[in-house]
C-alpha positions as CSV (number, residue, x, y, z in Angstrom):
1,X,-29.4,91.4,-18.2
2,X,-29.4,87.7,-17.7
3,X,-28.9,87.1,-20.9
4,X,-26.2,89.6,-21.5
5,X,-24.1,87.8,-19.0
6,X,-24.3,84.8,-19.9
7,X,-22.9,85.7,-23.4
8,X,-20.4,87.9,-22.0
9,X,-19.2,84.1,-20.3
10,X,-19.5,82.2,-23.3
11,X,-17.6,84.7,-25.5
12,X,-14.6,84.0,-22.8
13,X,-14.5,80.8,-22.7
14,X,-14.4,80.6,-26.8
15,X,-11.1,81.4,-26.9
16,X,-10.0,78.3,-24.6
17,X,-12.3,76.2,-26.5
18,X,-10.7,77.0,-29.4
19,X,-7.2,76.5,-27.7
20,X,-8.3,73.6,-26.0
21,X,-9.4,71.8,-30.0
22,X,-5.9,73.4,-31.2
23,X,-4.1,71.6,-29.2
24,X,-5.7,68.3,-29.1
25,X,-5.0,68.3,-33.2
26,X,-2.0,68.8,-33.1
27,X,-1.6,66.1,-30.7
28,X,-3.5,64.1,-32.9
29,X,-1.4,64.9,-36.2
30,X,2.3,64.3,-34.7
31,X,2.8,60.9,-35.3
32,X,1.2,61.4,-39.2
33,X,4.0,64.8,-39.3
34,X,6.8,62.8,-37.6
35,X,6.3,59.9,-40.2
36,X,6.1,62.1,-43.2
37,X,9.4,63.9,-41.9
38,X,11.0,60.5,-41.3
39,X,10.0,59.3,-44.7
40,X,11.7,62.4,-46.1
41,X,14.8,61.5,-44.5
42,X,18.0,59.7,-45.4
43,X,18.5,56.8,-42.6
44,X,21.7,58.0,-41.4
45,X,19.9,61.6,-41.0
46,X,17.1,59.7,-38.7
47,X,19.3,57.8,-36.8
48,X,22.5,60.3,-36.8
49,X,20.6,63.8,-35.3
50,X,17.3,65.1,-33.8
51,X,15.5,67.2,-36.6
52,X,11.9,68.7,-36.8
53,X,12.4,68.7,-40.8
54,X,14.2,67.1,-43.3
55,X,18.0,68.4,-43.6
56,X,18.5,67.4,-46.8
57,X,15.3,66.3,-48.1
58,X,14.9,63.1,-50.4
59,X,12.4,60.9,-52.3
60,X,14.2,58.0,-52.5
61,X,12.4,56.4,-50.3
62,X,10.0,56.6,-52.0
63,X,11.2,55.9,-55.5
64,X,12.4,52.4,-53.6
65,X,8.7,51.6,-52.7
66,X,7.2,52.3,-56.5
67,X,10.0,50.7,-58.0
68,X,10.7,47.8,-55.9
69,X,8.3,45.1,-56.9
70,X,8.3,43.5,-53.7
71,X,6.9,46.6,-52.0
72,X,4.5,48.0,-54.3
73,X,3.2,44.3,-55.0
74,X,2.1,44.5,-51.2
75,X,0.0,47.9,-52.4
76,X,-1.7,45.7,-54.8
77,X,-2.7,42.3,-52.6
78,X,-3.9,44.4,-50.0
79,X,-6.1,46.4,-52.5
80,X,-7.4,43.2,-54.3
81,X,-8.2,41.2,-51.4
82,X,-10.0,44.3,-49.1
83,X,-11.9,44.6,-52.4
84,X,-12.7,41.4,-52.6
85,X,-13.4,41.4,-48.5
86,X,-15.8,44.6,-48.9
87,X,-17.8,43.4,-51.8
88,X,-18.3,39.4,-50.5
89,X,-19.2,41.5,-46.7
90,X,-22.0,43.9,-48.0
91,X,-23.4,41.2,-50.5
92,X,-24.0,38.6,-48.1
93,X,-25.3,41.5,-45.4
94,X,-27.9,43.4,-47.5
95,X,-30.2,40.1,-47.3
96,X,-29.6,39.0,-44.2
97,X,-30.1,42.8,-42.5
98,X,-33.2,43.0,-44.7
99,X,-34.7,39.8,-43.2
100,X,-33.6,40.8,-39.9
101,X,-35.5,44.3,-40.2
102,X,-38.6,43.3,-41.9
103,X,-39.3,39.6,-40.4
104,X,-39.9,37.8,-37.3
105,X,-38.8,34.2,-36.6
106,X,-37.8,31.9,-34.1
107,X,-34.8,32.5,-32.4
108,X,-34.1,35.4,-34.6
109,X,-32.8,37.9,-31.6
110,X,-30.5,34.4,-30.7
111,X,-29.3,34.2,-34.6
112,X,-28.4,38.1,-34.5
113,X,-26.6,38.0,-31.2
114,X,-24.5,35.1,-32.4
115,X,-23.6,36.7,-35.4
116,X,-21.7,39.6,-33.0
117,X,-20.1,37.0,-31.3
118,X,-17.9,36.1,-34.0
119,X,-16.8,40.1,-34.0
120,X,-16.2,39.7,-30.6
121,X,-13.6,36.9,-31.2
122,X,-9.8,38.1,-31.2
123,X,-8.7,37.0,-35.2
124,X,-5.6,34.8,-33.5
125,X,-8.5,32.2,-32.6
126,X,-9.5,31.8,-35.9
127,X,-5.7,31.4,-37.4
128,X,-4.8,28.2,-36.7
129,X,-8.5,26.8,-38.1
130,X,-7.7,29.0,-41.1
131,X,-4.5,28.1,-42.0
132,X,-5.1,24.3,-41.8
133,X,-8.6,24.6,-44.0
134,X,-7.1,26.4,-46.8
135,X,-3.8,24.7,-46.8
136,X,-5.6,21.4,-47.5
137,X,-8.1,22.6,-50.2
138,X,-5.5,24.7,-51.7
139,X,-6.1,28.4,-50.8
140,X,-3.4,28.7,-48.7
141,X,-1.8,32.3,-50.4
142,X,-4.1,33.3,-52.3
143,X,-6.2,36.8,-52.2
144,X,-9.7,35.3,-52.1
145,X,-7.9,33.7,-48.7
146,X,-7.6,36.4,-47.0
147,X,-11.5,38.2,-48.0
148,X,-12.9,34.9,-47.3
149,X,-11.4,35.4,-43.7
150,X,-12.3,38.8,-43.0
151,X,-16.0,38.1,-43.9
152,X,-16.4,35.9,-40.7
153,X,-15.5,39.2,-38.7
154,X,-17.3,41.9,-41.6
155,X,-20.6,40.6,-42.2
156,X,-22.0,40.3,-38.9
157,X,-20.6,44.0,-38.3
158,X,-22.3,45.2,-41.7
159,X,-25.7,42.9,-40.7
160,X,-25.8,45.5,-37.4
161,X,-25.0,48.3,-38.8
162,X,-27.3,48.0,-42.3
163,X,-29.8,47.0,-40.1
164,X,-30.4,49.8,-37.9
165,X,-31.1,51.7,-41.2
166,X,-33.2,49.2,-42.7
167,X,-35.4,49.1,-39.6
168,X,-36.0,52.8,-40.0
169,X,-37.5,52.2,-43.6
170,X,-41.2,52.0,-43.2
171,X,-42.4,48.8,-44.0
172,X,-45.2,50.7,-46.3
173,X,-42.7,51.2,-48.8
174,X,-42.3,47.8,-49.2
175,X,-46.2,47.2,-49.4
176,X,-46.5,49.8,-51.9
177,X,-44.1,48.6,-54.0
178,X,-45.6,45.1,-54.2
179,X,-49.0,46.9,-55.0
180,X,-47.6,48.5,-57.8
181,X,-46.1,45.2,-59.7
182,X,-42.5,45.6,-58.5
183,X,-40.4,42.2,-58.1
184,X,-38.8,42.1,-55.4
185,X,-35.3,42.4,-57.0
186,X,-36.2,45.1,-58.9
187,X,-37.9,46.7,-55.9
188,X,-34.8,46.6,-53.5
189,X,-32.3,48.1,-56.5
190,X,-34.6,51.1,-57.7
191,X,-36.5,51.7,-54.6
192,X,-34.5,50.3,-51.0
193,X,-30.9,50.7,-52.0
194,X,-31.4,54.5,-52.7
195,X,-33.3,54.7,-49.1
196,X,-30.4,52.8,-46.8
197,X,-27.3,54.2,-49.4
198,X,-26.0,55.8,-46.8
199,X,-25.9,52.8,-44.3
200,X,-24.2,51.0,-47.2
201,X,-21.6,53.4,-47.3
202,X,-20.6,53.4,-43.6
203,X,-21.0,49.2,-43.5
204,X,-18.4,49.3,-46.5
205,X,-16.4,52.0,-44.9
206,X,-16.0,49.9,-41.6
207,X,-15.0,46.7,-43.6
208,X,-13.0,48.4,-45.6
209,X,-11.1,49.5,-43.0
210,X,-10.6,46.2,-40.5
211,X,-9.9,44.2,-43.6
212,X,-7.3,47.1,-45.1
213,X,-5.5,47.1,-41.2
214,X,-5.6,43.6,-39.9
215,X,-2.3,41.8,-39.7
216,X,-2.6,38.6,-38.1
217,X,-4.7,36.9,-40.3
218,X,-3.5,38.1,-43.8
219,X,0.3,36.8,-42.7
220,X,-0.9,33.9,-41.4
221,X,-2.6,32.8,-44.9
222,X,-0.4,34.1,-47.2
223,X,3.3,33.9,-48.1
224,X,4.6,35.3,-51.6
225,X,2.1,35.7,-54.2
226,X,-0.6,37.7,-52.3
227,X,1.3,39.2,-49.0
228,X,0.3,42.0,-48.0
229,X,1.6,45.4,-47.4
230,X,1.4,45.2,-43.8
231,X,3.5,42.1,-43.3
232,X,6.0,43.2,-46.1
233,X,6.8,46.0,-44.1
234,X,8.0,43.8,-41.3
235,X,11.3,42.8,-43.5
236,X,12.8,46.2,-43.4
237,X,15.6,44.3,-41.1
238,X,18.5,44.0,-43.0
239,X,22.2,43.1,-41.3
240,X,22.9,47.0,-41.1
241,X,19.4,47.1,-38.8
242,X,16.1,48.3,-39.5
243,X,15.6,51.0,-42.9
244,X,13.5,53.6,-41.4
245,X,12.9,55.8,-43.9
246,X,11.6,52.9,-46.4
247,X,9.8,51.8,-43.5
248,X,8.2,55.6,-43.2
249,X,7.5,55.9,-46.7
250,X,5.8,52.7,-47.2
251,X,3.5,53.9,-43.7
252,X,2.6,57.0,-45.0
253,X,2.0,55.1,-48.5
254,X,0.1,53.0,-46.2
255,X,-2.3,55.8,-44.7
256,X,-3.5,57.0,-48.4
257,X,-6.0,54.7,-49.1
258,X,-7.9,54.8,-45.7
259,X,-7.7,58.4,-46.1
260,X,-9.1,58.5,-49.5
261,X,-12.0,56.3,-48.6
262,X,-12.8,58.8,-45.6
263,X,-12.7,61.6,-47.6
264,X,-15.4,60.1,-50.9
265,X,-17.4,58.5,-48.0
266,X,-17.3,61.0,-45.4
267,X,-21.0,62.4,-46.1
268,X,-22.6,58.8,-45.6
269,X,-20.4,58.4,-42.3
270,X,-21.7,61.3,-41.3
271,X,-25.7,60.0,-42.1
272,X,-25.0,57.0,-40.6
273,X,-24.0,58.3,-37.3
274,X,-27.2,60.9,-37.2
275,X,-29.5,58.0,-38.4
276,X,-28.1,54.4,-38.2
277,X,-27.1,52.1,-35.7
278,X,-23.1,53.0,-35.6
């Protein structure tokens, strides 16, 4: 009878559950429908009436983004340089997480707390530095800039998070492998990568993702020849005001590749949440 009851409660309250998730998604996809609808709109239409679609719908927007080599260049700087960013990060983490995980030294737990503590750091303290250092050695605009930058904030991020997965690797593995004549290059490619691929997946999906959205620092060191999409949206102003539906476009052009990344990586985010320190 107990039992009965207690599923005749939880079949009632599925329905608000269900409302309840409903609503918070469609809360959550708004802004993402409002800027599709903008970017489908002429600017007098945004600016002239209140519409939940496009009156009379349009792509040029659009066609002014991919033809407009000042906008679409921004597509390709970004791309190059959070490539760069992504690769340099997860390089320089995979041996400093596997020492971490495997080996004991002094002031190691000092070492690894100080490498958060640059991730703690706001990027505007590191700008001014920045801009001065590559200005004088001659980096100043360029794309490797800009990933150099953003490792000082990605590696000690992907060092925690590869890590935690490392660390749940038993250290027989590593022992066994030895036994058997494996190098120790050739034992972390064929044996240890396939182990922790999922942690390397979710450390490249977070750097991917700071570099891909941080502003300050990728307009502070560049200027023409690698500036990215982000600050090339912020001269939309024109003498007539701002161009809002270029402006949406180039956002929800913007949004893609994040998206993209989610949806390829979105098994090894998942892993790493069940498994690894995220």
């Amino acid at each position: 009878m107990a039992d009965f009851t207690a599923a005749r409660h939880a079949a009632r309250r599925l329905p608000r559950v269900n409302l309840v998730m409903v609503l918070y998604l469609a809360f959550l996809m708004l802004p993402i429908y409002w800027l599709v609808n903008m970017s489908l709109k002429t600017n007098d239409e945004i600016l002239g009436i209140f519409s939940l679609w496009p009156q009379n719908l349009t792509f040029a927007n659009y066609a002014t983004i991919l033809t407009d080599a000042s906008w679409y260049m921004g597509y390709v700087n970004s791309i190059l340089y959070v490539t760069m960013n992504t690769v340099l990060s997860i390089t320089v983490a995979l041996p400093a997480a596997y020492a971490f995980s495997r080996y004991h030294f002094m002031g190691d737990k000092h070492l690894f707390f100080w490498l958060l503590t640059n991730r703690m750091a706001p990027p505007a303290v590191f700008a001014l530095p920045f801009f001065q250092l590559y200005s004088s050695v001659g980096l100043f605009d360029t794309h490797i800039a800009v990933a150099l930058a953003h490792t000082l904030f990605n590696v000690p991020l992907a060092v925690w998070i590869l890590e935690g997965f490392m660390r749940g690797v038993p250290k027989e593995i590593d022992e066994t492998a030895y036994i058997d004549g494996y190098s120790f290059g050739r034992f972390f490619v064929k044996i240890f990568m396939p182990l922790i691929a999922s942690g390397v997946g979710v450390a490249a999906f977070f750097c991917f993702m700071f570099s891909w959205v941080e502003l300050l620092l990728s307009r502070t060191l560049t200027s023409v020849d690698a500036k990215p999409i982000a600050a090339t949206m912020t001269r939309t102003v024109s003498a007539s005001g701002l161009d809002w539906g270029v402006l949406a476009a180039a956002g929800v052009l913007t949004i893609l590749p994040g998206a993209l990344v989610i949806y390829f990586v979105r098994n090894y985010i998942a892993k790493g949440f069940a498994l690894g320190r995220v």
